[in-house]
C-alpha positions, -999 to +999 in steps of 0.1 A: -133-036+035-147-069+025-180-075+007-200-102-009-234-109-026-252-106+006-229-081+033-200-060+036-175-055+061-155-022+072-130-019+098-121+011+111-085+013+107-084-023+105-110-059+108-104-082+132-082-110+120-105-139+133-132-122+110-112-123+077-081-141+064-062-130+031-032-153+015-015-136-008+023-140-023+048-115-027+056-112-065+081-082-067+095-059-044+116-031-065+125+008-061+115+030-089+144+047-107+160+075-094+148+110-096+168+143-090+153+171-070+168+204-075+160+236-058+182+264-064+169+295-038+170+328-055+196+358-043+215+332-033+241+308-034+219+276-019+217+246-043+199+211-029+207+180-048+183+152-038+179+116-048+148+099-045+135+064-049+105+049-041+097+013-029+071-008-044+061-042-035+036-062-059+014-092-045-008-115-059-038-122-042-050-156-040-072-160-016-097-141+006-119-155+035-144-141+057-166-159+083-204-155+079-224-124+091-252-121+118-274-095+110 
């Protein structure tokens, strides 16, 4: 979605790239800190030991463009 003063634009999943141009920079890109998942199933001896991590990316957004509107 992109909106202004005067319109607003969806896109279903996505707008057209001749519409709308956004310039952004890639700040961080990190994984969160691992977490253990543990499930132990009752009456018996099962045990699951699972890592997780997630990955992030941050970006700064410096710019966004869209071409005018006919109505």
């Amino acid at each position: 979605m992109v909106g202004g003063t005067n319109f607003s634009l969806f896109g279903r999943p996505l707008l057209d790239s001749s519409q709308v141009s956004v310039d952004a920079v890639v700040v961080e890109k990190k994984t969160t800190n691992p977490e253990l998942k543990y499930v132990h199933l009752n009456h018996h001896q099962t045990k699951f030991l699972n890592w997780k991590t997630d990955e992030a990316t941050v970006i700064r957004i410096k710019n966004v463009t869209a071409k005018q509107v006919e109505q």
